[in-house]
N, CA and C atoms as an extended XYZ file, in Angstrom:
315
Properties=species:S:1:pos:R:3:atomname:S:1:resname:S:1:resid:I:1 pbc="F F F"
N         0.899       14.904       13.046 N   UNK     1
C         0.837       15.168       11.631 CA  UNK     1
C        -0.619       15.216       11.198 C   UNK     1
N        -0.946       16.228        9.839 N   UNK     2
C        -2.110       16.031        9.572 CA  UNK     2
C        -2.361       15.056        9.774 C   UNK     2
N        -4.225       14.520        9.432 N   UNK     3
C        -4.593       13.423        9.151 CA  UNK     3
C        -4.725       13.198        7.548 C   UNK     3
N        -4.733       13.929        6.745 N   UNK     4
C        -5.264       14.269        4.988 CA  UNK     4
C        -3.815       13.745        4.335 C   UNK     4
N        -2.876       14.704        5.366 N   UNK     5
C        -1.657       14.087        4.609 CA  UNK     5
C        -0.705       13.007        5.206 C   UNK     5
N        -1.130       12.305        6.276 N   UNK     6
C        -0.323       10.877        6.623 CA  UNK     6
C        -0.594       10.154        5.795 C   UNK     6
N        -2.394       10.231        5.482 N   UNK     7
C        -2.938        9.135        5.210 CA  UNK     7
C        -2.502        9.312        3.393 C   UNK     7
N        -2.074       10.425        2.404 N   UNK     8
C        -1.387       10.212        1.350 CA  UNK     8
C        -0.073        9.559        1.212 C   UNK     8
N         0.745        9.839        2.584 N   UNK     9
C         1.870        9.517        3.003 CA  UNK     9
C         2.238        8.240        3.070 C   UNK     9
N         0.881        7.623        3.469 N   UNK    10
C         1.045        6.194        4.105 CA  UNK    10
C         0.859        5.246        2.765 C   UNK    10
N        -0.255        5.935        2.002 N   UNK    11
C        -0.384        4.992        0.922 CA  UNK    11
C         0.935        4.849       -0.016 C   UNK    11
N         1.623        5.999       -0.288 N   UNK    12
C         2.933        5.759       -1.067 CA  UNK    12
C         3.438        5.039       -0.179 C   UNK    12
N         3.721        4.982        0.863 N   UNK    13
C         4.708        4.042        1.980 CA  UNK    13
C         4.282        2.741        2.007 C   UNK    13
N         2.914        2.201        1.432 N   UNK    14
C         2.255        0.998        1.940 CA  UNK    14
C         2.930        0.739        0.008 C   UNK    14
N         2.454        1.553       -0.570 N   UNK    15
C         2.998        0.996       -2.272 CA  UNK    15
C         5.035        0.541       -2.654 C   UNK    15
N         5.482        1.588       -1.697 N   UNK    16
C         7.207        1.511       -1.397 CA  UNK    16
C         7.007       -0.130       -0.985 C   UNK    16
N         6.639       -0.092        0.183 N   UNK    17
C         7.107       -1.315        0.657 CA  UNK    17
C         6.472       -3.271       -0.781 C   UNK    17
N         5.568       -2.741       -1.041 N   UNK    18
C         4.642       -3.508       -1.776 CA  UNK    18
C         5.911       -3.636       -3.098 C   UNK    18
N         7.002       -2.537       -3.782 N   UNK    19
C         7.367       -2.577       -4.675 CA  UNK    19
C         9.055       -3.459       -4.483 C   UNK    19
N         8.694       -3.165       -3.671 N   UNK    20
C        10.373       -4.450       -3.068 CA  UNK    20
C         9.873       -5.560       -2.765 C   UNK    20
N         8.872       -6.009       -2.395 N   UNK    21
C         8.731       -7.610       -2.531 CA  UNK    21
C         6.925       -7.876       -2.119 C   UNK    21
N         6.229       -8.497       -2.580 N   UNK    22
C         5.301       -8.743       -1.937 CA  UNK    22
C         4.961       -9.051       -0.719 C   UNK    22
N         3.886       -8.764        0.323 N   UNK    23
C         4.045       -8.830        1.464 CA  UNK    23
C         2.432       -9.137        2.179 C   UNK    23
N         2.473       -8.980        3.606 N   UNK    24
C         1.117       -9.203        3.992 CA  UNK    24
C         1.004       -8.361        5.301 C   UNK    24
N        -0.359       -7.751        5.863 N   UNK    25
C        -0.526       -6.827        6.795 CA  UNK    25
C         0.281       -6.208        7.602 C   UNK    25
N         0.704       -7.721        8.809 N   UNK    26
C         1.677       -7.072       10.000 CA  UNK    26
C         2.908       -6.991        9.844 C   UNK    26
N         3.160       -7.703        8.370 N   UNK    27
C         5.005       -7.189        7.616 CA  UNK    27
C         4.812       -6.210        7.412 C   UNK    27
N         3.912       -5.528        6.628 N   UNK    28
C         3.946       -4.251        6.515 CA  UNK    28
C         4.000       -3.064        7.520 C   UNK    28
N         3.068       -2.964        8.571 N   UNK    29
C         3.079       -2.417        9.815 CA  UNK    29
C         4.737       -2.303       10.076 C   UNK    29
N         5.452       -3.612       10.189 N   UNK    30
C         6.743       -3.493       10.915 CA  UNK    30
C         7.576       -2.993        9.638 C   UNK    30
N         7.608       -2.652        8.393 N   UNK    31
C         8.392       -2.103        7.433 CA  UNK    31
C         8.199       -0.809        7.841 C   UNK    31
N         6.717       -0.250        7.528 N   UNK    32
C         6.274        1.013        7.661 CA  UNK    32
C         7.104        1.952        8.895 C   UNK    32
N         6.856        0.769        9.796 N   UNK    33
C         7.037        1.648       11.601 CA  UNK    33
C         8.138        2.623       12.186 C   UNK    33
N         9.405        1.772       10.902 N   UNK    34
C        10.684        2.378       10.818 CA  UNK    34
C        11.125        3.817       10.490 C   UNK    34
N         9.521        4.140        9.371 N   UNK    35
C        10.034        5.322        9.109 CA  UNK    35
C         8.456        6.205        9.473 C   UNK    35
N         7.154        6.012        9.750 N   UNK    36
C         6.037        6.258       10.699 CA  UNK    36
C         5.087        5.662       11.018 C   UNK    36
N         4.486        6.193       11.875 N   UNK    37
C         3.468        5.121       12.766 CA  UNK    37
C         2.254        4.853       12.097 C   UNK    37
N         1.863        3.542       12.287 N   UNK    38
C         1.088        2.885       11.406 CA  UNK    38
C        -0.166        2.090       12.397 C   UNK    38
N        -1.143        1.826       12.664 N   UNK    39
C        -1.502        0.492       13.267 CA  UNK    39
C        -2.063       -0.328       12.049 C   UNK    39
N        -3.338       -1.056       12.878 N   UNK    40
C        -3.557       -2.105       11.756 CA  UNK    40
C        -5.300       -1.994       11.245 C   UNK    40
N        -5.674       -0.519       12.311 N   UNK    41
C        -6.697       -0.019       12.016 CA  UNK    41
C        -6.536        1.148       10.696 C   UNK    41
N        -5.629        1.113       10.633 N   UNK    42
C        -5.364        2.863        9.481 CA  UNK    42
C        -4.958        1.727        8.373 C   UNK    42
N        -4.277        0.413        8.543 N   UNK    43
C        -3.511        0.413        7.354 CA  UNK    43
C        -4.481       -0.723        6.371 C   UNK    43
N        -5.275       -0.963        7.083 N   UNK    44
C        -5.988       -1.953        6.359 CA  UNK    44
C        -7.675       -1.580        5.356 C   UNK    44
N        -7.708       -0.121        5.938 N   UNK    45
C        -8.388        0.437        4.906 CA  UNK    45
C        -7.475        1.420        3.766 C   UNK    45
N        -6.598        1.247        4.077 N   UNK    46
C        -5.566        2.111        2.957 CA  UNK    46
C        -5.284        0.856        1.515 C   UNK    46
N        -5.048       -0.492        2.455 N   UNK    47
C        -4.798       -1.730        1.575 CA  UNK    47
C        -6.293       -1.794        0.509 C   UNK    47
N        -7.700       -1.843        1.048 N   UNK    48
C        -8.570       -1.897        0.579 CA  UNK    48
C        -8.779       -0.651       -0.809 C   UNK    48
N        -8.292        0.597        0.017 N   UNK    49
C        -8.284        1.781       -0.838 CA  UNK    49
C        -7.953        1.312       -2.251 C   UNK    49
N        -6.365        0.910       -1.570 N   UNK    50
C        -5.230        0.848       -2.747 CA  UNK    50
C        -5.800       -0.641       -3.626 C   UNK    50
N        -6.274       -1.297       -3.339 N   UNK    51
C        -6.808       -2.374       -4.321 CA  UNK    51
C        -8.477       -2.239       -4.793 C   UNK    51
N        -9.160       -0.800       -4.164 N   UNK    52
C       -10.230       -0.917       -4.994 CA  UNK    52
C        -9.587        0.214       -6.502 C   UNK    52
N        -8.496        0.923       -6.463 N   UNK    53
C        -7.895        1.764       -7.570 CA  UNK    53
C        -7.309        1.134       -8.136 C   UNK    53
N        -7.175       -0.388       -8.184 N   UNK    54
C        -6.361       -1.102       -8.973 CA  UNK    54
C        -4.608       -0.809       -8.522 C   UNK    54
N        -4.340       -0.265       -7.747 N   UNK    55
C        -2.573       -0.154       -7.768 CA  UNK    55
C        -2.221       -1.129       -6.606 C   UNK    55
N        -2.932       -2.487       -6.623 N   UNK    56
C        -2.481       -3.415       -5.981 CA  UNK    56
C        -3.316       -4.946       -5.856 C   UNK    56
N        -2.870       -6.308       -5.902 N   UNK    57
C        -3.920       -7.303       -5.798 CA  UNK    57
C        -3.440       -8.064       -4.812 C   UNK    57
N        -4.254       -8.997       -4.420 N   UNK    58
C        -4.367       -9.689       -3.140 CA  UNK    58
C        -4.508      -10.988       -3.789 C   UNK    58
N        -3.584      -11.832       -2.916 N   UNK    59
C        -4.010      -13.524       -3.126 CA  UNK    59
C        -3.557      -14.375       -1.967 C   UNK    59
N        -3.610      -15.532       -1.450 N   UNK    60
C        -3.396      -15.998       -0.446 CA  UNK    60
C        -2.362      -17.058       -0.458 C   UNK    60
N        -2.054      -17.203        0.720 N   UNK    61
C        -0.445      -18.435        0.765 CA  UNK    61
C        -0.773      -18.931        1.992 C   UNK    61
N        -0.410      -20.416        2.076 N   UNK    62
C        -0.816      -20.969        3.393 CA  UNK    62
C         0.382      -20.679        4.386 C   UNK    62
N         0.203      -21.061        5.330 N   UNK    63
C         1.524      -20.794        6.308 CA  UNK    63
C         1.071      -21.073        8.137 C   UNK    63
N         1.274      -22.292        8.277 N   UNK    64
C         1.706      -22.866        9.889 CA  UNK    64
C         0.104      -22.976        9.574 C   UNK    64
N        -0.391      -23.768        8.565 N   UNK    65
C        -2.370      -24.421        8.554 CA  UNK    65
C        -3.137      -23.103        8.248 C   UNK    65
N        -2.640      -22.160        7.773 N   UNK    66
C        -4.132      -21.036        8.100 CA  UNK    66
C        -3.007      -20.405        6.363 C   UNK    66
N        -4.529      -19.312        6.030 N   UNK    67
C        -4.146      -18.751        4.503 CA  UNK    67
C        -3.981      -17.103        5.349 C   UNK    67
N        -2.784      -17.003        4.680 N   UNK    68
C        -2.480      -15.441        4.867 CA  UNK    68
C        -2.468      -14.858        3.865 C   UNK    68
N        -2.802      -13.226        3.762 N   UNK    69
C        -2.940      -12.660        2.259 CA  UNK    69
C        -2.376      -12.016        1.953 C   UNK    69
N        -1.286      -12.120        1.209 N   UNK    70
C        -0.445      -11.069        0.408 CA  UNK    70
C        -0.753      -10.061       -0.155 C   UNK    70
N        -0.343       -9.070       -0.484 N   UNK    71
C        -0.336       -7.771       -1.347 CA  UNK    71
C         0.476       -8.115       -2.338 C   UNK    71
N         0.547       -7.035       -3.737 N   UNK    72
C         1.451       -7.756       -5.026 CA  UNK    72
C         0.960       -5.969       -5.392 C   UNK    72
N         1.885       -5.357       -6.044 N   UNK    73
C         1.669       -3.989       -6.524 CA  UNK    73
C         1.511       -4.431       -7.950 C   UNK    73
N         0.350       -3.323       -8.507 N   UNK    74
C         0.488       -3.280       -9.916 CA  UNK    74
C         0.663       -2.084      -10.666 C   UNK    74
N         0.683       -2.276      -12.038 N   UNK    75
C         1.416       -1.160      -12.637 CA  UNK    75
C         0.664        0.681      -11.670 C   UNK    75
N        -0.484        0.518      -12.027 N   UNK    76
C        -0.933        1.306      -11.341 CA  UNK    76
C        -0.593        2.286      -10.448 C   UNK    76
N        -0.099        1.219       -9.481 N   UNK    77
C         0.431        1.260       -7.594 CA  UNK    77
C         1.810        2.069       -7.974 C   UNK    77
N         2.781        1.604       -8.970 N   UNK    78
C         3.949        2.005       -9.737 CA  UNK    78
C         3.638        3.643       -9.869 C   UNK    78
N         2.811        3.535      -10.858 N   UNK    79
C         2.704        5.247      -11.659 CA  UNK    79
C         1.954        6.263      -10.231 C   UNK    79
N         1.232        5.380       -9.591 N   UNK    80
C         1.220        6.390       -7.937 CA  UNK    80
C         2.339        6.836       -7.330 C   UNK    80
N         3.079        5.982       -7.318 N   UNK    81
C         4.814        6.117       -6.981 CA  UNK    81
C         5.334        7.445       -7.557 C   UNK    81
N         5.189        6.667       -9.238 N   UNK    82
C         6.142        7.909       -9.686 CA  UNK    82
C         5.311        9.100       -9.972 C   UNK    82
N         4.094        9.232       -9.768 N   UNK    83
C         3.601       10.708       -9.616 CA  UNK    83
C         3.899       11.421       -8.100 C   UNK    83
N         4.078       10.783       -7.074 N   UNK    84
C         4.416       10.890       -6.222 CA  UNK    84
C         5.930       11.557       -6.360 C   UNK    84
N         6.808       11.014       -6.610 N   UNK    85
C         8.144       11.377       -7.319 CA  UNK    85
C         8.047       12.825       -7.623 C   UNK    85
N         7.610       12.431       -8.562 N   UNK    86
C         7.400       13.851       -9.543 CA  UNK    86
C         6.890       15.180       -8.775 C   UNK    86
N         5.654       15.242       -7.887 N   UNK    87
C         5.333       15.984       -6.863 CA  UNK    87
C         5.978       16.596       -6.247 C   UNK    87
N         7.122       15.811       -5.869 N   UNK    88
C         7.631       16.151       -4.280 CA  UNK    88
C         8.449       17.328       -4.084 C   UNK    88
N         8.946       17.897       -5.865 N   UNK    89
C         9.535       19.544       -5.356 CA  UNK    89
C         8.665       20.610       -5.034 C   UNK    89
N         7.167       20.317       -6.164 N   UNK    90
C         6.344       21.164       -5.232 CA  UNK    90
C         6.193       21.080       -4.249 C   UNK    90
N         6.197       19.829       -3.509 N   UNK    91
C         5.598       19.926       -1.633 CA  UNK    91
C         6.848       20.518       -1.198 C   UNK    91
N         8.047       20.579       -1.258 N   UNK    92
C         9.055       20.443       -0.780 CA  UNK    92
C         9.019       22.563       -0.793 C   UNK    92
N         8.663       22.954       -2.391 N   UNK    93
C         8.455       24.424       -2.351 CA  UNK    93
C         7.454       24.828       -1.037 C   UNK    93
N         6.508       23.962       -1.061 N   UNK    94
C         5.317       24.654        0.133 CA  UNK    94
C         5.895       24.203        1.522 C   UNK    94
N         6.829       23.804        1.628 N   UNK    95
C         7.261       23.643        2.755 CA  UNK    95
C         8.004       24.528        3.022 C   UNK    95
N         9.074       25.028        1.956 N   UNK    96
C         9.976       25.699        2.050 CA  UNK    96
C         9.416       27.374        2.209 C   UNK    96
N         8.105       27.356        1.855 N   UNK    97
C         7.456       28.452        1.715 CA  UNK    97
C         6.896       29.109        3.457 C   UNK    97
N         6.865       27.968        3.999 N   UNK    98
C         6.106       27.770        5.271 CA  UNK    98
C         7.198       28.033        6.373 C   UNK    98
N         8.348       27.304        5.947 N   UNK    99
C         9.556       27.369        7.300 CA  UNK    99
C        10.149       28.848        6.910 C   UNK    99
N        10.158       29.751        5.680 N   UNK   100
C        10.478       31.192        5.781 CA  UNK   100
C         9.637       31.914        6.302 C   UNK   100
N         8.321       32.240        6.137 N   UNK   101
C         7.315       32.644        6.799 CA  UNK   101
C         7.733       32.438        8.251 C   UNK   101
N         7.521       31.309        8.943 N   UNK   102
C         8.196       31.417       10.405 CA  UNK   102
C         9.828       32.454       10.537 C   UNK   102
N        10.255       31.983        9.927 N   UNK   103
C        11.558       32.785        9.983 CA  UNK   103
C        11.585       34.447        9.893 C   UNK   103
N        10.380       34.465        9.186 N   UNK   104
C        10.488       36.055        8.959 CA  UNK   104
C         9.968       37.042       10.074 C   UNK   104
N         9.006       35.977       10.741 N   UNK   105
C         8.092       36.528       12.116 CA  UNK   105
C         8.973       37.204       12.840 C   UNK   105
């Protein structure tokens, strides 16, 4: 897959998962993985991305002596979503535009 458009892909997918419950790095990785591939080199500058635009904050929770850091979506992270939403018949037209073109060859 591109690289321009996973990495749009991934951020709605990193905000999906963020909007069902708060979470932290390698939960995410294993939410993500189900539906594409993720490591922990791609996803942790996407997390940074997504919290220097404000559509997400970070705070910490202890767990087995050590602080792990959660993600928490904010409104922001939301209206990325639903512009995302909103988008998707155009992509869905340029796709549809792309698989006739083959067809017509």
């Amino acid at each position: 897959m591109d690289v321009q458009i996973k990495k749009g892909l991934l951020e709605v997918c990193v905000l999906a998962i963020l909007r069902r419950e708060d979470s932290y790095g390698y939960q995410i990785i294993r939410d993500i993985s189900s539906c594409i591939e993720i490591s922990e080199s791609t996803l942790y500058p996407i997390l940074k991305r997504l919290e220097k635009d404000n559509c997400l904050k970070t705070y910490a929770v202890e767990h087995n002596g050590r602080l792990r850091k959660y993600y928490s979506i904010l409104p922001a992270g939301r209206e990325r979503i639903a512009a995302f939403i909103q988008e998707w018949p155009e992509i869905m037209r340029v796709y549809d535009f792309i698989v006739q073109e083959e067809k017509d060859e």
